[in-house]
C-alpha positions as CSV (number, residue, x, y, z in Angstrom):
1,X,-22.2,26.3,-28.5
2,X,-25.0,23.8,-28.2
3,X,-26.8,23.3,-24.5
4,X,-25.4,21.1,-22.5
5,X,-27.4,17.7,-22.0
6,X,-28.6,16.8,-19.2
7,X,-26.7,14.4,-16.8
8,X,-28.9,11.4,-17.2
9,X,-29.1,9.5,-13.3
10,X,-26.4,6.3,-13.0
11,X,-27.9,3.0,-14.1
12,X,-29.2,0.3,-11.7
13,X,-26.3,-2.0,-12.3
14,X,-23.8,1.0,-11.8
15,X,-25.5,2.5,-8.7
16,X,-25.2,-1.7,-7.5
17,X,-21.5,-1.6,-8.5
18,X,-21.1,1.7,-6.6
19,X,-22.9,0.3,-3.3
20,X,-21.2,-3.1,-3.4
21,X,-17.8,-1.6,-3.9
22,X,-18.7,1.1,-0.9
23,X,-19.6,-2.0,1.8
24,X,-16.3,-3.9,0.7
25,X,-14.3,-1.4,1.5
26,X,-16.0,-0.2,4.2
27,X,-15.5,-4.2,5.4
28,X,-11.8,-4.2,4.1
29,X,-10.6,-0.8,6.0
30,X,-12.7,-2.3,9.1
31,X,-10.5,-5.7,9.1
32,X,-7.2,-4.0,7.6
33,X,-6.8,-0.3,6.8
34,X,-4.2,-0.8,4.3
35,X,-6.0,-3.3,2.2
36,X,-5.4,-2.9,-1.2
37,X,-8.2,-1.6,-3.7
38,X,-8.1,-4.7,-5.7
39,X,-9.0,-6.9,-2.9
40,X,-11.8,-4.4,-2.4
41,X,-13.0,-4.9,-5.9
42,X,-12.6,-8.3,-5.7
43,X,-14.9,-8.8,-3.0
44,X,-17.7,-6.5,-4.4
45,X,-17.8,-8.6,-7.4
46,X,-16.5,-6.5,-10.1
47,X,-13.2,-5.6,-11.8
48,X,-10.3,-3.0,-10.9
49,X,-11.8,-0.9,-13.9
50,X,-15.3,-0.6,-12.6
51,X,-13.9,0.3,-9.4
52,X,-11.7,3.0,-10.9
53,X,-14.9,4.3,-12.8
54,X,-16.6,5.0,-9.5
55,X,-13.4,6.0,-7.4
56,X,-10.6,7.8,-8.7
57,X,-8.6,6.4,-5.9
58,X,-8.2,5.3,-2.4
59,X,-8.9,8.4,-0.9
60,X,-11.7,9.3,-2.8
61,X,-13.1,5.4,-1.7
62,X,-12.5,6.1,1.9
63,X,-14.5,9.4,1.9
64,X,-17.6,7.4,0.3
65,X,-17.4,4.6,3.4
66,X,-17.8,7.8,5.8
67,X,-20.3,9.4,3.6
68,X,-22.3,6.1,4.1
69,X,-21.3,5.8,7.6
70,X,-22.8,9.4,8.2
71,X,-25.5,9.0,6.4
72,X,-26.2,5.4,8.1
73,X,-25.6,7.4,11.5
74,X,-28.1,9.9,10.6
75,X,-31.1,7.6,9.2
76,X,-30.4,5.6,12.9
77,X,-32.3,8.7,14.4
78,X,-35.8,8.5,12.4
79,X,-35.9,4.5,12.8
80,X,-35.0,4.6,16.8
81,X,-36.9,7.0,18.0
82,X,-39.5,4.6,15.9
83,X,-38.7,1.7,17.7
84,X,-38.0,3.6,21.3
85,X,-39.1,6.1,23.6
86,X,-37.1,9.8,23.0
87,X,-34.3,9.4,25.9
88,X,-33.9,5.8,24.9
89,X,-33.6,6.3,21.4
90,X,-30.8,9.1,21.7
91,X,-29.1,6.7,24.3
92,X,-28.6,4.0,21.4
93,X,-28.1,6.4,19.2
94,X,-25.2,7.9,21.2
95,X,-23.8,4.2,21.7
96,X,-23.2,3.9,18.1
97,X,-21.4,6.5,18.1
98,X,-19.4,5.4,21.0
99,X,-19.0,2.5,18.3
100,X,-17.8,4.5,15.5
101,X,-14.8,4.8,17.5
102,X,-14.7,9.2,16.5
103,X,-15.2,8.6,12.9
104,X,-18.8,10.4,13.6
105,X,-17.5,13.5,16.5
106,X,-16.5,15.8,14.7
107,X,-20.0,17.9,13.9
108,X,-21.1,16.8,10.5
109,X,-24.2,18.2,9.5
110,X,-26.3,15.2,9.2
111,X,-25.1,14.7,12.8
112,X,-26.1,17.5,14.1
113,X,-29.4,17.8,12.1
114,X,-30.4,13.8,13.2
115,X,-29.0,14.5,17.1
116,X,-31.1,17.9,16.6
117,X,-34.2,15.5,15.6
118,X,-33.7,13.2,18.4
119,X,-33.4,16.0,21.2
120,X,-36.5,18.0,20.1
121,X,-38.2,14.4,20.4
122,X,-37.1,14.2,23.8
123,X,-37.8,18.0,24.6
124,X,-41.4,17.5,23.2
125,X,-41.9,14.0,25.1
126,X,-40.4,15.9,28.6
127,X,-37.5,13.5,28.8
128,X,-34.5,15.8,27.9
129,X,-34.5,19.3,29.1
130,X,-35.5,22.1,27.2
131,X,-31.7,24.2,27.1
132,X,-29.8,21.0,25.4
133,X,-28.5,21.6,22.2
134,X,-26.7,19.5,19.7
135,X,-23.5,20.6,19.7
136,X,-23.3,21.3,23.6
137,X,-24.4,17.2,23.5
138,X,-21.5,16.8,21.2
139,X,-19.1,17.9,23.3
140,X,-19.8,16.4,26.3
141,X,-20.0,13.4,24.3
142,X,-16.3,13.9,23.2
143,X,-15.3,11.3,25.6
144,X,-17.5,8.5,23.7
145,X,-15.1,8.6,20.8
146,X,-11.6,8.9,23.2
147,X,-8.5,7.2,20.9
148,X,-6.8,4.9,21.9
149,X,-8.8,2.9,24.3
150,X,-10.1,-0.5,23.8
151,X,-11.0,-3.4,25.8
152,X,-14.0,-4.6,28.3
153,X,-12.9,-2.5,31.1
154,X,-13.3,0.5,28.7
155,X,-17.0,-0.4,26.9
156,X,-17.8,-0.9,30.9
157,X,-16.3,2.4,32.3
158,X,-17.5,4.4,28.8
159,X,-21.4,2.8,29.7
160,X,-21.2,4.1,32.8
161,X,-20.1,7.8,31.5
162,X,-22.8,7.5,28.9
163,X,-25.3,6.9,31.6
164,X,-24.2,9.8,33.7
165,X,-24.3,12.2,30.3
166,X,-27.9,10.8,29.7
167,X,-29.2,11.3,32.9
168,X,-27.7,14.5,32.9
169,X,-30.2,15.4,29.4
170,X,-33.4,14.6,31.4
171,X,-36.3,16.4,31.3
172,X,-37.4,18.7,34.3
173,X,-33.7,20.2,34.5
174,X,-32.7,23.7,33.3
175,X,-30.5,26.1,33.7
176,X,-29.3,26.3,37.1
């Protein structure tokens, strides 16, 4: 039996294909959840076969927009806490999440891994206190991503819980 090759990496144009098709349909699901995987290929640019080539179906497309999602999610962490100081970083960070509307909640390792990043910042700044941990975060986040709700009132009265949870994280607290 000869060796297998090896797998050579996708071309440019394909890994393109594969990018434009995920936005679309991240786009398309965003505006109308049943859209149809056509108009998705459509609006990347490319035909129902290159599509099929990448996705074996819709299910398999909707796992690759949360894949990016996540991974979006998780890259947010490096580039805020950048941009911001520690507590103020995880605060956006924790908004988008909010924003995400639960699709990020559920503890995905790239979540907890970039929520672990921004904490420690935090911890080693003194801004969030040194017993918070990622998934303790998580679920006293769990209201951030609450189904169902919608509206001004709602972004207002969800601000004003995310405000009480961050205040809650700041340094100089401890186990009580």
């Amino acid at each position: 039996m000869p060796p297998a090759r090896p797998r050579r990496a996708p071309r440019t144009d394909a890994r393109e294909n594969r990018a434009r098709l995920v936005e679309s349909a991240r786009e398309a699901f965003s505006a109308d959840p049943s859209a149809s995987l056509a108009s998705i290929a459509k609006a990347a640019g490319v035909g129902q076969g290159t599509l099929y080539r990448h996705f074996s179906g819709r299910e398999e497309l909707l796992l690759a927009v949360h894949e990016a999602e996540v991974a979006g999610l998780a890259e947010d962490a490096g580039r805020l806490l950048e941009e911001h100081e520690p507590l103020a970083a995880l605060r956006l960070w924790l908004e988008r999440i909010a924003d995400g509307g639960g699709r990020y909640g559920r503890c995905h390792p790239p979540v907890l891994a970039a929520l672990e990043l921004l904490l420690a910042a935090g911890k080693d700044a003194g801004q969030v206190r040194a017993d918070a941990g990622a998934e303790d975060v998580l679920i006293l986040g769990a209201f951030l991503w609450e189904s169902g709700r919608d509206g001004a009132a709602w972004r207002e009265r969800r601000g004003r819980m995310l405000d009480v949870l961050v205040d809650g994280l700041r340094g100089g607290g401890g186990p009580r």
